[in-house]
C-alpha positions as CSV (number, residue, x, y, z in Angstrom):
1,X,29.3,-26.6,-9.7
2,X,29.9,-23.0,-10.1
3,X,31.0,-21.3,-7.1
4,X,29.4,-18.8,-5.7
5,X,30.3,-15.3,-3.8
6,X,28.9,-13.7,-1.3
7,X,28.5,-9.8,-1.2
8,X,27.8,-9.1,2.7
9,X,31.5,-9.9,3.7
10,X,32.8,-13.7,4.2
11,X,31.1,-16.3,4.2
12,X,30.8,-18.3,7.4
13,X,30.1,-21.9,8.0
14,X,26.5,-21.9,7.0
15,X,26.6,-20.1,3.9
16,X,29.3,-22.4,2.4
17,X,28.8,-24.2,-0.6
18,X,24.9,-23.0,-0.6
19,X,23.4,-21.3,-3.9
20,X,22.6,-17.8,-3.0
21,X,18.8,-16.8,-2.5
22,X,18.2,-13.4,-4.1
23,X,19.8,-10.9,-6.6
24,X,20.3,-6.9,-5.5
25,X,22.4,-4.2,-6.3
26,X,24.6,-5.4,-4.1
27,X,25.1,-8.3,-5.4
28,X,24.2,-12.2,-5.7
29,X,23.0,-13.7,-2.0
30,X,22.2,-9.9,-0.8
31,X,19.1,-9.7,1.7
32,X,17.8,-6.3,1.5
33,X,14.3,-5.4,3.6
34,X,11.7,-4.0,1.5
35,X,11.5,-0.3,1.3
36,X,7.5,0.6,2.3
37,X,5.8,3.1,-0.1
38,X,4.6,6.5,1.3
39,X,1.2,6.6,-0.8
40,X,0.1,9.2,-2.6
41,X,-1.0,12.3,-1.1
42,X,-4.4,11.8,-3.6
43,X,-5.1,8.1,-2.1
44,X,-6.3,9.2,1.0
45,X,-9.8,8.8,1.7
46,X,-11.9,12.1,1.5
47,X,-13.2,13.2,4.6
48,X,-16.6,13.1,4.3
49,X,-17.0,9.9,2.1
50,X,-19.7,7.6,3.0
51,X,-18.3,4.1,3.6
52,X,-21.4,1.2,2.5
53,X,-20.8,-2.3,1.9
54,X,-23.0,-4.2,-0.7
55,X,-26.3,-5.0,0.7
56,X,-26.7,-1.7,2.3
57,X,-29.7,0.1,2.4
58,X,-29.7,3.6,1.0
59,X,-32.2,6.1,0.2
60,X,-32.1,9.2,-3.1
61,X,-30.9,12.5,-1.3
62,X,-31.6,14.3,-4.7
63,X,-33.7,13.7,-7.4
64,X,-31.7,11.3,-10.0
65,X,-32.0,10.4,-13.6
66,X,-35.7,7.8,-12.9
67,X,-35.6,8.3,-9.4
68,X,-37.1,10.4,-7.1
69,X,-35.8,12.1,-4.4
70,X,-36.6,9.7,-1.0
71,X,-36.5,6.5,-2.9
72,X,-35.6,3.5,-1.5
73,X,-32.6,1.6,-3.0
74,X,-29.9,-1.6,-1.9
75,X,-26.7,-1.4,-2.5
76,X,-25.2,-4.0,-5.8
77,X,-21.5,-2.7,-6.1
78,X,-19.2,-0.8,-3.7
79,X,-16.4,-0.1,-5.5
80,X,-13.6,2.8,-5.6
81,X,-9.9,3.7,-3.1
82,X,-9.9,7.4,-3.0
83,X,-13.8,8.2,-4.6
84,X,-16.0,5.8,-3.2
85,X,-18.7,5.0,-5.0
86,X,-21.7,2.8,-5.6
87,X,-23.5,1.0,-8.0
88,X,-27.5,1.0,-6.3
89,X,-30.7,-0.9,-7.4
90,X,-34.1,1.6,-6.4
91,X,-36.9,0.1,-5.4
92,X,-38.6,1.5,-8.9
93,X,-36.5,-0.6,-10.9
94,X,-34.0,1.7,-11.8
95,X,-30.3,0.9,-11.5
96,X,-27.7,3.7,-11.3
97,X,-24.2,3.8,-11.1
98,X,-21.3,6.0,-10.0
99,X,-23.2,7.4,-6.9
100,X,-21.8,9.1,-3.7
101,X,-22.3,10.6,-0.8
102,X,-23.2,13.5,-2.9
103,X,-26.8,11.4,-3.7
104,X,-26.8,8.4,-1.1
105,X,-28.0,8.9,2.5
106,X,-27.9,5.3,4.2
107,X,-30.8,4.0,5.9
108,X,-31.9,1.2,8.4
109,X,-34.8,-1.4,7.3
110,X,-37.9,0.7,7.7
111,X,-35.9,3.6,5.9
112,X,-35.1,5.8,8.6
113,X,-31.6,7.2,8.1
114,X,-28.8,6.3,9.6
115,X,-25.4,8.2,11.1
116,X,-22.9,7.9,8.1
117,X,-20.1,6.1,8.6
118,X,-17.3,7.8,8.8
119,X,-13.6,6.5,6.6
């Protein structure tokens, strides 16, 4: 059985004879804690992004490519960390992608709009 050394000073009772658990820069049986990451100043949610789950309901703000402005649509894909954005099915038949705040205003049921959600 190879014999092991311990980096973190001498070994006492409990450590004895025991394979060491992890390998650092400080050597074999080093426990280290785990650093946490500042994140990116660009990861941060914009301000003003609208935060929908699937299944939402959502109305056109603007007219879009086969859609109408006013036009009824639900939600398929939510999707995005720092842009948020959604993939919607209109009521027309019409599925676009890649939409926003920019062209989405959320609505309840009977299609009255609703306070965005803020991030």
């Amino acid at each position: 059985m190879p014999s092991w050394t311990w980096s973190a000073g001498s070994p006492d009772a409990s450590q004895a004879g025991r394979r060491p658990f992890s390998v650092g820069r400080l050597g074999w049986g080093t426990l280290r804690a785990m650093s946490m990451w500042k994140p990116h100043g660009l990861t941060t949610a914009q301000r003003d992004s609208l935060v929908l789950r699937r299944k939402a309901r959502v109305r056109a703000k603007v007219d879009l490519p086969g859609v109408p402005e006013g036009t009824r649509g639900v939600v398929v894909l939510a999707n995005g960390f720092n842009w948020r954005r959604y993939r919607v099915l209109f009521d027309n038949g019409v599925e676009l992608a890649d939409l926003d705040e920019r062209h989405l205003v959320p609505t309840d049921r009977r299609g009255r709009p609703l306070a965005a959600p803020k991030a």
